[in-house]
C-alpha atoms as one frame of an Amber mdcrd trajectory, in Angstrom:
protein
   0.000   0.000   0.000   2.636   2.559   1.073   4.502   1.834  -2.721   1.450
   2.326  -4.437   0.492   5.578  -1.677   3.982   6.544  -2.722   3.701   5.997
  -6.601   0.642   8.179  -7.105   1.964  10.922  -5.214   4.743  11.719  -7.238
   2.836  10.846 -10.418  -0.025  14.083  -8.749   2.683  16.158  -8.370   3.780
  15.865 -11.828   0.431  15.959 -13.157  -0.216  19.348 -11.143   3.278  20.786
 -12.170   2.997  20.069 -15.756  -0.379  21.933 -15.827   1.906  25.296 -14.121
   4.322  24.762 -15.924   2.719  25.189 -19.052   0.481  28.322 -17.696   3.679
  29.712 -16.901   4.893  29.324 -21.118   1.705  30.624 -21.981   2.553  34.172
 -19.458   6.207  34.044 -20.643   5.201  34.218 -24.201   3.126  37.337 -23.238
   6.445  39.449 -22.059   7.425  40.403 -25.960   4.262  42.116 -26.933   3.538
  43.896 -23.370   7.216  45.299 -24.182   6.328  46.639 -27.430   3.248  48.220
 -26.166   4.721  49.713 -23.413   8.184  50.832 -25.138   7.143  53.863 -26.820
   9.087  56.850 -26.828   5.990  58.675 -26.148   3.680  58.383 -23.308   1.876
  55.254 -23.274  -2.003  55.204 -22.831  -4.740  52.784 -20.959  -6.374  51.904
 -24.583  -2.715  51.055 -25.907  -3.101  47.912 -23.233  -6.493  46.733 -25.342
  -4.233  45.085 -27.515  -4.148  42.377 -24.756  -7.612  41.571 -25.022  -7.093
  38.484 -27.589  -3.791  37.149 -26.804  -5.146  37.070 -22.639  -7.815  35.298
 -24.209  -6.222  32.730 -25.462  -4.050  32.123 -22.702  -7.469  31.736 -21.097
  -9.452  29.840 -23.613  -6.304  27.381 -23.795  -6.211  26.677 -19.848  -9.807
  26.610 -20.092 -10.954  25.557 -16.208  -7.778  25.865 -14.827  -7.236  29.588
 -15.591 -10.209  31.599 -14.373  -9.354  35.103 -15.384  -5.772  36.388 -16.316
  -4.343  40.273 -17.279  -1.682  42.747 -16.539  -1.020  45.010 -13.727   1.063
  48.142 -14.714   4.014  49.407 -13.245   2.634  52.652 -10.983   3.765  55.641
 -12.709   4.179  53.942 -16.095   1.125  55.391 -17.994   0.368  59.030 -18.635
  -3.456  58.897 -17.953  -3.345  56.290 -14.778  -0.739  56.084 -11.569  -2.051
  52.248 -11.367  -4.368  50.215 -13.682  -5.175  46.432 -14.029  -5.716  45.323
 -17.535  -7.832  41.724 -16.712 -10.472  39.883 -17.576 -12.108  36.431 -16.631
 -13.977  34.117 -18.217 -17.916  34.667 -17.420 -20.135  32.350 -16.668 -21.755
  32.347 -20.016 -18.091  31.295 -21.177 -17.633  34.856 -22.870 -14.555  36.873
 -21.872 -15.358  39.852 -19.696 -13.233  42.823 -18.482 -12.620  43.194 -15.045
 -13.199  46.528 -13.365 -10.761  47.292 -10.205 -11.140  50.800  -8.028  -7.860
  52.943  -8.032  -9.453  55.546  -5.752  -7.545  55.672  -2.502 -10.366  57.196
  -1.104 -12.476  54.554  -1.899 -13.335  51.654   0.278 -13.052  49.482  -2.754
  -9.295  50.824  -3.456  -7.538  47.939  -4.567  -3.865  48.635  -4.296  -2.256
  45.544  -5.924   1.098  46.868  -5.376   0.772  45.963  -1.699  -0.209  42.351
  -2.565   2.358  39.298  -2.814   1.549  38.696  -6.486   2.993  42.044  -7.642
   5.103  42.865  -4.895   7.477  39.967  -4.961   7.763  39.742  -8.854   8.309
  43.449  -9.259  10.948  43.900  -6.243  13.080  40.389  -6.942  12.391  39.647
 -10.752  11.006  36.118  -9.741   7.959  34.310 -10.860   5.536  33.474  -7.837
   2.418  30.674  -7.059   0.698  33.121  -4.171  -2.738  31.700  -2.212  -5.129
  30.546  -1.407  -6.312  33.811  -0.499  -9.564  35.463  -1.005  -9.499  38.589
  -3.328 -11.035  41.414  -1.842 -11.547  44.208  -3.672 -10.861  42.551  -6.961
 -12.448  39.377  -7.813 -13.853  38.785  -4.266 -13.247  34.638  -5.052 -10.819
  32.180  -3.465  -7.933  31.750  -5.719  -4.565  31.229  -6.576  -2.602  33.794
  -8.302   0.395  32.783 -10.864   2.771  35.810 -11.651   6.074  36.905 -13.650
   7.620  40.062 -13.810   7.775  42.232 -17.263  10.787  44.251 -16.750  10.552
  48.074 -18.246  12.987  50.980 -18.186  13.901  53.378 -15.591  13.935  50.035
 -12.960  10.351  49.470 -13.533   8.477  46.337 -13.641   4.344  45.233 -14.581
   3.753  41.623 -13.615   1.567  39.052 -15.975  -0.855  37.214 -14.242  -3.473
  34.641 -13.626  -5.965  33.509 -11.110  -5.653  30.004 -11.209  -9.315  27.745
 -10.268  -8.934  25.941  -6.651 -11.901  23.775  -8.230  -9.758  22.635 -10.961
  -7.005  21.550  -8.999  -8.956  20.190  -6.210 -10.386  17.938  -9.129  -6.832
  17.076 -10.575  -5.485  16.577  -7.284  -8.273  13.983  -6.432  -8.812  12.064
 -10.217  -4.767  11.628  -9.842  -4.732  10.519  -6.062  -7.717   8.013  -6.029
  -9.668   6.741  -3.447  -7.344   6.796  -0.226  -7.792   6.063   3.171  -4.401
   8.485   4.220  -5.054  12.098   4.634  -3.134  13.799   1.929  -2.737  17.089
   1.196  -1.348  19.814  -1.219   0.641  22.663   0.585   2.387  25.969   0.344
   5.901  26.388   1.387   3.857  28.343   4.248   1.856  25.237   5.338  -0.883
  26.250   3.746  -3.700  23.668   2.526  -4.169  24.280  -1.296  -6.027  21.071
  -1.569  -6.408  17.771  -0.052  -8.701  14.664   0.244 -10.233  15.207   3.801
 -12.605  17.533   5.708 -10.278  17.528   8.246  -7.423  19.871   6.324 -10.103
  22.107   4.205  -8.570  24.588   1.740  -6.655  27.399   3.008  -6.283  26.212
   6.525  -3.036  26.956   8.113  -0.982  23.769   9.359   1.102  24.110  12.675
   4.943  23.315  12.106   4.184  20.951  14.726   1.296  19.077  12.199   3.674
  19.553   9.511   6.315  17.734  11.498   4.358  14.659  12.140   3.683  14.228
   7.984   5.545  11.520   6.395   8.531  12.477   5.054   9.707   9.050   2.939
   6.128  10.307   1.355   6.256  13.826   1.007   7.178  15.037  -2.773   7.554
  18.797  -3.856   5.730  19.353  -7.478   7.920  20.389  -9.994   7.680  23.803
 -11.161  10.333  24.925 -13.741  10.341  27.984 -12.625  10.261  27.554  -9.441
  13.373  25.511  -8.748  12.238  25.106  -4.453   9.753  23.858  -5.526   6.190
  26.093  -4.408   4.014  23.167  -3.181   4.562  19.981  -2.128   2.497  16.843
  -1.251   2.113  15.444   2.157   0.803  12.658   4.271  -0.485  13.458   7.478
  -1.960  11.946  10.482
């Protein structure tokens, strides 16, 4: 049992990293045409980013259920008629792509100051790509998600960051078609110890796991999911009690 506990885990880890990894060529191939947008000699406008429309589309339409809405949020200070602007849009329930409004009032309640979150903040300050969540959205798309980002790296030590909100229901129905039925309580985490998914009621999305609960997982079982980018590795598979 523990071989073929063992064997499936690694083979759900690779299952789940392939599916990043190739979200992550689909944002990387992105970088070239937000450059050219953005690298006028002139100043560059909010319309100039509708360009983005069909290509974020496609990223969309191609990771269709895993990717639940994707865009790009803009370097403060790098357009003439907006200090900070999110060009995004989701798939809508009718299946239809649909732009995403954001608040950039900070007056407003609703202000949604993305360069405070970890999905811009640590790809525009280190250069890295990040996996950041579960975490609910507030202010922007008010769901539970996980947020995939790269840096697009401008002039003048500026940086944008691609993005996408990544579905928790999708990978919580990867995670369990790939595991199988199991009597073990297994569980995908964060490098934080937080639950992304598991198999049991008992470690429910989100939920926090002590070092100590961590510490009692089984470590001849525990396998990190392979992330190209990514080379700690930003999840990994446990077994716990």
């Amino acid at each position: 049992m523990t071989e073929s506990l063992s064997a499936a885990i690694e083979a759900t880890a690779r299952i789940i990293g392939e599916h990043i990894d190739r979200m992550f060529d689909s944002l990387t191939a992105l970088q070239p045409l937000v450059l050219n947008l953005t690298g006028s000699a002139g100043p560059v406008y909010r319309k100039t980013l509708t360009a983005l429309r069909e290509p974020l589309g496609e990223l969309i339409h191609a990771h269709a259920g895993l990717v639940d809405g994707a865009g790009l949020a803009v370097a403060p200070g790098l357009l003439a008629d907006a200090d900070l602007w999110l060009q995004w849009w989701r798939r809508g329930s009718d299946g239809g792509l649909h732009f995403k409004e954001h608040t950039f009032n900070p007056d407003s309640v609703n202000f949604y100051d993305y360069t405070a979150l970890d999905w811009f903040n640590i790809p525009a300050t280190t250069g890295e790509p990040v996996l950041v969540g579960p975490y609910v959205d507030s202010g922007g798309t008010d769901l539970r998600v996980i947020t995939a980002a790269l840096a697009v790296a401008h002039n003048q030590n500026r940086c944008s960051v691609l993005a996408a909100d990544l579905s928790l229901d999708f990978l919580e129905v990867l995670f369990l078609r790939s595991l199988r039925r199991r009597e073990q309580h297994v569980a995908l985490v964060t490098g934080t110890g937080k639950v992304v998914v598991s198999n049991t009621a008992r470690h429910a999305t989100g939920t926090l796991l002590t070092p100590n609960a961590l510490a009692q997982a089984e470590p001849a079982l525990s396998c990190s999911v392979p992330v190209s980018r990514i080379p700690a590795g930003p999840w990994r598979l446990v077994v716990l009690p």
